[in-house]
C-alpha positions as CSV (number, residue, x, y, z in Angstrom):
1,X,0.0,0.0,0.0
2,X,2.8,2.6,0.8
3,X,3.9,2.1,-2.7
4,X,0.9,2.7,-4.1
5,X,0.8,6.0,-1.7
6,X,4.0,7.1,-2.8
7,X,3.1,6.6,-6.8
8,X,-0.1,8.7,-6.6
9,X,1.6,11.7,-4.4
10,X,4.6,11.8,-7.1
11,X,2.1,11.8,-10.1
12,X,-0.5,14.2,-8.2
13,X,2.5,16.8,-7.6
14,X,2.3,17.4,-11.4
15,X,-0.8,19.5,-10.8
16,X,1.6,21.8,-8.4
17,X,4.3,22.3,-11.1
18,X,1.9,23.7,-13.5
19,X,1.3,27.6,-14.2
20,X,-2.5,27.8,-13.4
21,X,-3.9,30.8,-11.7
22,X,-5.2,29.8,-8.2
23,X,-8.6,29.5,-8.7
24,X,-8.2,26.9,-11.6
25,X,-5.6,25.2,-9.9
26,X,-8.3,24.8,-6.4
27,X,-10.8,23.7,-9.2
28,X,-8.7,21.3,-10.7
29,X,-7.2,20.2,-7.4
30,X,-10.8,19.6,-5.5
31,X,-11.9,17.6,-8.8
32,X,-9.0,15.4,-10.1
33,X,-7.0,14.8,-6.7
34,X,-9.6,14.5,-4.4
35,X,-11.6,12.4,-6.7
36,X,-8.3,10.0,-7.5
37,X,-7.5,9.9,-3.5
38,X,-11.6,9.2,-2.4
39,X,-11.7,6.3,-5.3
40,X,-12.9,3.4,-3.6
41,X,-11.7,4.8,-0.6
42,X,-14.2,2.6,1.7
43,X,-12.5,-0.6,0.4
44,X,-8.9,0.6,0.6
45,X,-8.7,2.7,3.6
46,X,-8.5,0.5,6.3
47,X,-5.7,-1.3,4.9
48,X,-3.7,1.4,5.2
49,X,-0.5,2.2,7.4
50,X,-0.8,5.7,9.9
51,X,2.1,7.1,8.2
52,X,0.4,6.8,4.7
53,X,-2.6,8.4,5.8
54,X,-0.2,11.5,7.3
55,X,1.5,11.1,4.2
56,X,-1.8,11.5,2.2
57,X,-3.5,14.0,4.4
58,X,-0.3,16.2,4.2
59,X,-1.0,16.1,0.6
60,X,-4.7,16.4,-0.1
61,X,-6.0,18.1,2.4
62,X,-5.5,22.3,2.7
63,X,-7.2,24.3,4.7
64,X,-10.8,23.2,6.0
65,X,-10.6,19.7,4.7
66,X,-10.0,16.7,6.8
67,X,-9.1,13.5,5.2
68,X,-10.3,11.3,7.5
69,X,-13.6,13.1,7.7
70,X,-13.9,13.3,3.6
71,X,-13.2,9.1,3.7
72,X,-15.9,8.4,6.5
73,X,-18.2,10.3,4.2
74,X,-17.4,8.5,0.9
75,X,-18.2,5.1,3.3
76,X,-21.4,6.7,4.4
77,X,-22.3,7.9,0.9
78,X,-21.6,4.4,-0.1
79,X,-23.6,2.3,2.6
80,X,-26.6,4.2,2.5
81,X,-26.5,4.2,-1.5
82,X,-26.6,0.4,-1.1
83,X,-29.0,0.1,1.5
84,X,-31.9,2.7,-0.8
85,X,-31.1,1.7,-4.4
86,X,-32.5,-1.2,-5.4
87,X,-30.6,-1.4,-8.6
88,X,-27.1,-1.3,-6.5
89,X,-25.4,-4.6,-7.1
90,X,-25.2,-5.2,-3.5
91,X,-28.6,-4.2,-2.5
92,X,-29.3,-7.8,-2.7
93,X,-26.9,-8.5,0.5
94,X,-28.9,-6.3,2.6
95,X,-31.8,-8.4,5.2
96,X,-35.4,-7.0,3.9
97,X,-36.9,-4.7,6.1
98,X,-39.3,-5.9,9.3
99,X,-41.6,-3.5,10.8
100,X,-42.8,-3.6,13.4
101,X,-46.4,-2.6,14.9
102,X,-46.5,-1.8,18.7
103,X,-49.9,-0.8,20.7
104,X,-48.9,0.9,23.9
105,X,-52.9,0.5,24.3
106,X,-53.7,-2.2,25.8
């Protein structure tokens, strides 16, 4: 995995080299890097070492943004988009749903 780390920072700090002005350059950056970095982020995340995730949210994240934070999100995003859409391939994994009728009348 810290290869893998390693490979996208030194191909993401491209972006950095280039002469954009800064509001490009923030569009750019919030589309293509945080996009490539939150990829399938629920899969990959927990396989990966604490100094790779420093390394990565010493990268990615300026500012306001947390990586950690924007990863949990991706996983929520993710679960609940299973758990609503019937047409998710995985929908089918999920138990169906049981409700249940109380009377506090009786």
């Amino acid at each position: 995995m810290s290869e893998h780390v390693h490979d996208v920072t030194g191909k993401l700090k491209v972006l950095h080299s280039c002469d954009m002005c800064g509001n490009a350059l923030g569009d750019v950056y919030r589309s293509v890097v945080l996009a490539k970095v939150l990829y399938a982020s629920p899969a990959w995340w927990r396989f990966t070492t604490a100094s790779d995730k420093q390394r990565i949210d010493t990268f990615v994240c300026r500012g306001d943004l947390n990586l950690t934070q924007l990863v949990e999100d991706a996983n929520e995003t993710l679960f609940r988009t299973m758990m609503y859409n019937q047409q998710h391939a995985l929908h089918q994994f999920f138990p169906d749903v049981s409700s249940h009728h109380y009377s506090l009348w009786s």
